[in-house]
C-alpha positions in Angstrom: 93.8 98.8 109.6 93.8 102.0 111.6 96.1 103.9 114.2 95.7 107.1 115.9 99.2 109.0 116.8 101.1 111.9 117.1 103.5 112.3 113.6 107.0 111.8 115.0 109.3 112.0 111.6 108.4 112.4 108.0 111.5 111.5 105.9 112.4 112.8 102.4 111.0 111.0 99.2 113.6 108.8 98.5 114.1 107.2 94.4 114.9 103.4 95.8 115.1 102.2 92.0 114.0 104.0 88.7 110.5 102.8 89.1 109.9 102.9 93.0 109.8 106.0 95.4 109.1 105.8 98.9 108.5 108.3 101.9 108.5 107.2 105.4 106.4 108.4 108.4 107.1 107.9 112.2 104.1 107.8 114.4 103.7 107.7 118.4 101.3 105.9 119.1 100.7 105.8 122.9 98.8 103.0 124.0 100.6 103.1 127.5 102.1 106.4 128.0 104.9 105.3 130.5 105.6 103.2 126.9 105.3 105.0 123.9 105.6 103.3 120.4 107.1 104.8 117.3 105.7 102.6 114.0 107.3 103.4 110.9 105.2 103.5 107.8 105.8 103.8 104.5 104.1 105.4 101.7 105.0 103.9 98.1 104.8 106.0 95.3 101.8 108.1 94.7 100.9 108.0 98.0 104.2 109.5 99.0 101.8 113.1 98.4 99.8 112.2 101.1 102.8 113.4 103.4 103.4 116.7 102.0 101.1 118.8 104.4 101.8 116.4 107.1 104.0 118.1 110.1 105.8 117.1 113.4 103.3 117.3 115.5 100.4 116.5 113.8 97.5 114.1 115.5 96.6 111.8 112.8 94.6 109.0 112.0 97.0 106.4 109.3 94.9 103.8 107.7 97.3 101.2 106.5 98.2 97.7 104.9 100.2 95.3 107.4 102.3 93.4 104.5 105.1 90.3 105.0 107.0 88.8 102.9 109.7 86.3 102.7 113.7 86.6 102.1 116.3 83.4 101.9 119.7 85.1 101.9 122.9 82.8 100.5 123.3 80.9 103.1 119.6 79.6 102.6 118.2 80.7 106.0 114.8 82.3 105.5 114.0 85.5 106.8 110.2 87.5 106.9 109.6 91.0 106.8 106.6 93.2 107.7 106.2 96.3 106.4 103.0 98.9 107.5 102.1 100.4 103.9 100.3 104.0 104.3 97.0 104.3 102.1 95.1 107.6 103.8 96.1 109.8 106.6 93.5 111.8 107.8 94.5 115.1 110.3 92.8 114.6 113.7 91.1 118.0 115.3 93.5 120.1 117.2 93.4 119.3 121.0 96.2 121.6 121.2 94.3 124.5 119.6 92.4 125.7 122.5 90.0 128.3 120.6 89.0 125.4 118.2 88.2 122.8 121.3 84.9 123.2 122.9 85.0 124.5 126.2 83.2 122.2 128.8 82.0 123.5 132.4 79.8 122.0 134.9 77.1 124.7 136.3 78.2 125.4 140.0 76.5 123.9 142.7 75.5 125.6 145.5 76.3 123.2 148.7 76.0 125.8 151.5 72.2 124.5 152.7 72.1 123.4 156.3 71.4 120.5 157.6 67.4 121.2 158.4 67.7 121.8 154.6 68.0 118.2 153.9 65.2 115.9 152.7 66.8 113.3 151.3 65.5 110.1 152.6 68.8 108.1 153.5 
């Protein structure tokens, strides 16, 4: 899966046990922009690299693993979890870089004719 955002957070690597690291990333995503979204993800340990360049800021493309799994707790109630696991983020061109966007202008239209100018047939 896929999601294009602006990166919101990028926390620390953080040693959960002695064989697992993880790194997490906040995106806002802005389907509705009266409503903005902020998805965590997290990157598990190689992958926790991919966030090293990553900055506040950034427009970004995260490609992703939506993953749930199941939890009983003592009591014997079941619980489920998703999690959004990072694979590839990819940096999106700078729209706020105006030298690097194209510049896009319409040619100018000259609309002072007069009306015995006019052949349009309607």
């Amino acid at each position: 899966m896929e999601v294009k955002g602006k990166v919101h957070e990028v926390s620390a690597t953080q040693q959960v046990t002695d064989s697992l690291k993880k790194r997490e990333l906040i995106l806002e995503y802005i389907e509705n922009p009266q409503y903005p979204e902020y998805l965590k993800f997290e990157a598990i340990q190689d992958r926790c690299n991919l966030l090293d360049n990553v900055k506040i800021g950034d427009d970004v493309e995260v490609s992703f693993n939506l993953k749930g799994r199941p939890w009983t707790d003592k009591m014997g109630k079941k619980t489920y979890f998703n999690s959004l696991q990072l694979w590839r983020i990819t940096p999106l061109a700078a729209a706020n870089n105006a030298s690097a966007a194209p510049q896009y202008a319409a040619p100018s239209a000259d609309i002072s004719s007069s009306a015995d100018d006019d052949d349009l047939p309607f």
